[in-house]
KOLVOVO-948776 format. One record per residue: residue in one letter; x, y negated, z of N, C-alpha, C, O in turn. Coordinates in steps of 0.001 Angstrom, whole numbers, plus 500000, padded with zeros to 6 digits. Each point is the difference from the previous one (the first is absolute). Example, Ala and Ser with C-alpha at 12.3 -4.5 7.8 and 13.67 -1.06 7.14 Angstrom:
REM residues 2
A513190505690507800499110498810500000500900498800500000501036500019500665 S498614498931498615500820498810500060499230498910500730500509498892500169 
***
This chain:
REM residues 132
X630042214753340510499919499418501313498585499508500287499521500214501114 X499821499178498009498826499101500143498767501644500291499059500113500785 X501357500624498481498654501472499910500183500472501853499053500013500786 X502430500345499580500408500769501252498864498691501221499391500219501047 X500804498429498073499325498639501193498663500495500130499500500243501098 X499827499935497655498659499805500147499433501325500612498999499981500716 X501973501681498840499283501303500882500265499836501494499352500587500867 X501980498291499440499989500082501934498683499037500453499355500058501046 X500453498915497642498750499655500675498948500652500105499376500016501061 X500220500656497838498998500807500025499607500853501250498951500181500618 X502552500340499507499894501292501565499582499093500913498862500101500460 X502193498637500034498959499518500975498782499885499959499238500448500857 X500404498882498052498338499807500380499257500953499601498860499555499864 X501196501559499870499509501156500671500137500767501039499374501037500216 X501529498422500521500394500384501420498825498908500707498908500403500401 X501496498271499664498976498983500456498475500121499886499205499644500869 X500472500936497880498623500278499667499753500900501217499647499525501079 X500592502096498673500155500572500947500042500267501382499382500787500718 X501126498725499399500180499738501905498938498949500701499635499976501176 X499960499110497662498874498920500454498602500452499368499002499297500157 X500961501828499166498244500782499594500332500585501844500989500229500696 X497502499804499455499083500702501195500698501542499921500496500490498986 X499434499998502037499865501528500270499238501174499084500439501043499516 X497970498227500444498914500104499085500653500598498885500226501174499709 X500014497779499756499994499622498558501105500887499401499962500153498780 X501103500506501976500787500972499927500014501631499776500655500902499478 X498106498822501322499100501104499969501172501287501307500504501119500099 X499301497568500580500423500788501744498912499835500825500221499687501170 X498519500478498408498843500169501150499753500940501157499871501210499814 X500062498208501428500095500823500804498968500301500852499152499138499765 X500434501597501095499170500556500702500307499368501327500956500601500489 X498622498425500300500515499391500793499769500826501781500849500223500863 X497939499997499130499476500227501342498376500603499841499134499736499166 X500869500985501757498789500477500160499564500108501031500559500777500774 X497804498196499823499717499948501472498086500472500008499066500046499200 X501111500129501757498297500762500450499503498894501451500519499828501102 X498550499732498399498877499018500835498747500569500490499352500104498958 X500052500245501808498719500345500229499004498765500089500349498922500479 X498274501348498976499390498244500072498436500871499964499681500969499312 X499557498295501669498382500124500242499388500719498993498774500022500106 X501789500705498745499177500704498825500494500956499568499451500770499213 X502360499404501508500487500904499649501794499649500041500699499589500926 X499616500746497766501654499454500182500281499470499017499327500184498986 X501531499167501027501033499515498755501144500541500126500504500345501069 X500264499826497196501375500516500117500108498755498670499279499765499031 X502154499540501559500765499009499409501719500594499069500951500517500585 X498986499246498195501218500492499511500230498703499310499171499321499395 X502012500464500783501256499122500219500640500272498865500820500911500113 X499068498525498649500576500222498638500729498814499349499323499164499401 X502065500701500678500862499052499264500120500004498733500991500525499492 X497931498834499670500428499257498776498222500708499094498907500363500433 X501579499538498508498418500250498714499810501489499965500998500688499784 X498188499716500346499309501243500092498522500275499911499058499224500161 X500962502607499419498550499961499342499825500927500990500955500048500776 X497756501033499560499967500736501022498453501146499109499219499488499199 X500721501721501141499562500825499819499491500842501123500728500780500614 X497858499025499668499508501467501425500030501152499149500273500087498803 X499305501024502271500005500724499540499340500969501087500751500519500826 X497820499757499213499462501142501351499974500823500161499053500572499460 X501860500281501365500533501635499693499388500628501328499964499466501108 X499442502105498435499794500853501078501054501153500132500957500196499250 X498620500643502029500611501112500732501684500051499872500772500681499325 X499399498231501686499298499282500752499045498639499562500077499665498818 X499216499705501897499720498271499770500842499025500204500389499549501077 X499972500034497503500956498366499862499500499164499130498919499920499417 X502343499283500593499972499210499190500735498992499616500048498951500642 X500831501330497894500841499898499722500228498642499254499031499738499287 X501877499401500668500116498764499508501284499773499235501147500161500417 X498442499422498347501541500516499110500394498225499867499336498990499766 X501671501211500436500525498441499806501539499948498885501088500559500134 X498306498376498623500948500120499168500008498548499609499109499221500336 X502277500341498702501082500785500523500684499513501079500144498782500099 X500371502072500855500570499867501091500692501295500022499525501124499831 X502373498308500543501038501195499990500586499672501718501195499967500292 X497862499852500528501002499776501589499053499921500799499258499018500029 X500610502065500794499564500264501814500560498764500502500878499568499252 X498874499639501892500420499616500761499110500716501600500476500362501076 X498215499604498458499290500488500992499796501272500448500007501001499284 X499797498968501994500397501687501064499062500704499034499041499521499394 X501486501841500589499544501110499120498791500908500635499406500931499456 X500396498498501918499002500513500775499270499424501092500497499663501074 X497837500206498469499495499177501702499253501356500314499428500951499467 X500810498714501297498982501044501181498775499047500255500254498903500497 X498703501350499267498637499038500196499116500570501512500095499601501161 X498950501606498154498916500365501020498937499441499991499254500498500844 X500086498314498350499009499206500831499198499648498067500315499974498811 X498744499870501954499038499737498754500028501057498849500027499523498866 X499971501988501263499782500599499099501588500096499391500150500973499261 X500846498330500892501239500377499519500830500291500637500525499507500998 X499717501791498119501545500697501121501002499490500257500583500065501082 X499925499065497472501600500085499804499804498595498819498932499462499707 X502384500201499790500628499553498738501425500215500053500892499714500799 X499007501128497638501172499773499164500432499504499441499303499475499132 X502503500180500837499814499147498322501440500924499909500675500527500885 X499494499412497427500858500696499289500080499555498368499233499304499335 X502106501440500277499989499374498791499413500979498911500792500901499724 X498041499143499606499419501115499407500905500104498187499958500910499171 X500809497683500789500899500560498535500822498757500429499878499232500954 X501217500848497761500783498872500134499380498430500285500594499334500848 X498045499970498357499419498980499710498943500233501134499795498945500600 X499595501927499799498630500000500989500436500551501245500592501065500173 X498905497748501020500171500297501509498218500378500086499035499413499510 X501067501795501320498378500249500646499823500046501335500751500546500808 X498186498838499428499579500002500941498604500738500846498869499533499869 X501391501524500889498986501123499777499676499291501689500737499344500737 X497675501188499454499108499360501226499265501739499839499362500550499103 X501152499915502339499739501411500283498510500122501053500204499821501201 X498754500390498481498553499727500811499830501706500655500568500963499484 X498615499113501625499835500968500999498739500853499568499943501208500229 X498999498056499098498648500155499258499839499945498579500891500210499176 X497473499386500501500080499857498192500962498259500176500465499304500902 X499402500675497598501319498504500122497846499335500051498892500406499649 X501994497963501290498934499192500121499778498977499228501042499717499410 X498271499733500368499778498574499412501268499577499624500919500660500484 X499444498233498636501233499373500278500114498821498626499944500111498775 X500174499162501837500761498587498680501571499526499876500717499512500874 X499510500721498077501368498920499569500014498979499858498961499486499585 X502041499786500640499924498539499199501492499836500529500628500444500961 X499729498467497655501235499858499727499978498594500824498969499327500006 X502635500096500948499870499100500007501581499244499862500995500279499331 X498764498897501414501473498935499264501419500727500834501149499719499659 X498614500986501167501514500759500386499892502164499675500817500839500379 X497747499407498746499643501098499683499120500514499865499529499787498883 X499631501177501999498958500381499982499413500149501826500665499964501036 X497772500214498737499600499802501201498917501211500143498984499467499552 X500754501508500720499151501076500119499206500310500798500332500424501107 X498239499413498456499390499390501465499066501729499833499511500469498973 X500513500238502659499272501546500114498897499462500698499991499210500943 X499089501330498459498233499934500797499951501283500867500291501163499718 X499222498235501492499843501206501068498630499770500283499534500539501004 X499759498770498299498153500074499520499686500868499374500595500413499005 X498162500130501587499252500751499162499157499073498868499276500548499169 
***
């Protein structure tokens, strides 16, 4: 009787543990949103990433992109397609390139331009130079 006490406790509080760890920490990271800003130097593209993550570019030709691997993350939430036009970029994609990595591809009209990453407290922030 006393062994059957202590495994129903056990289940609970691994149920309790559980349900009160983060999303994160589960390793349900998700791909939240993806938005396009135009600003006096060029554009920004903002991705919207729920929980700990690492990220990987990647600058691909014929065509010109550029590809952003985001791991680990197993869930789209964000539209699978922008239509852009402006500042040298055509488009963005996002998709799931394996089970653990969402990508995020930035489709350009020309050579790919200038461009910085930086990670910030709701993801990443991608700033395109439309300077020569």
């Amino acid at each position: 009787m006393k062994t059957k006490i202590v495994a129903l406790a056990a289940v609970v509080a691994m149920f309790a543990f559980l349900t009160a760890v983060p999303a994160a920490a589960q390793g349900v990271n998700s791909l939240k949103a993806v938005s396009f800003h135009r600003t006096d130097k060029g554009a920004d593209v903002a991705i919207a990433i729920d929980g700990e993550f690492l990220y990987q570019a990647l600058a691909l030709s014929s065509p010109t992109r550029l590809a952003i691997d985001l791991s680990p993350l197993s869930r789209i939430d964000a539209q699978p397609f922008l239509e852009i036009n402006q500042a040298g970029v055509t488009s963005v994609r996002t998709g799931q390139y394996s089970s653990m990595i969402a990508r995020v591809v930035l489709d350009f009209s020309g050579a790919l331009p200038g461009y910085e990453i930086a990670k910030t407290d709701t993801g990443l922030l991608i700033h395109i130079s439309t300077e020569a």
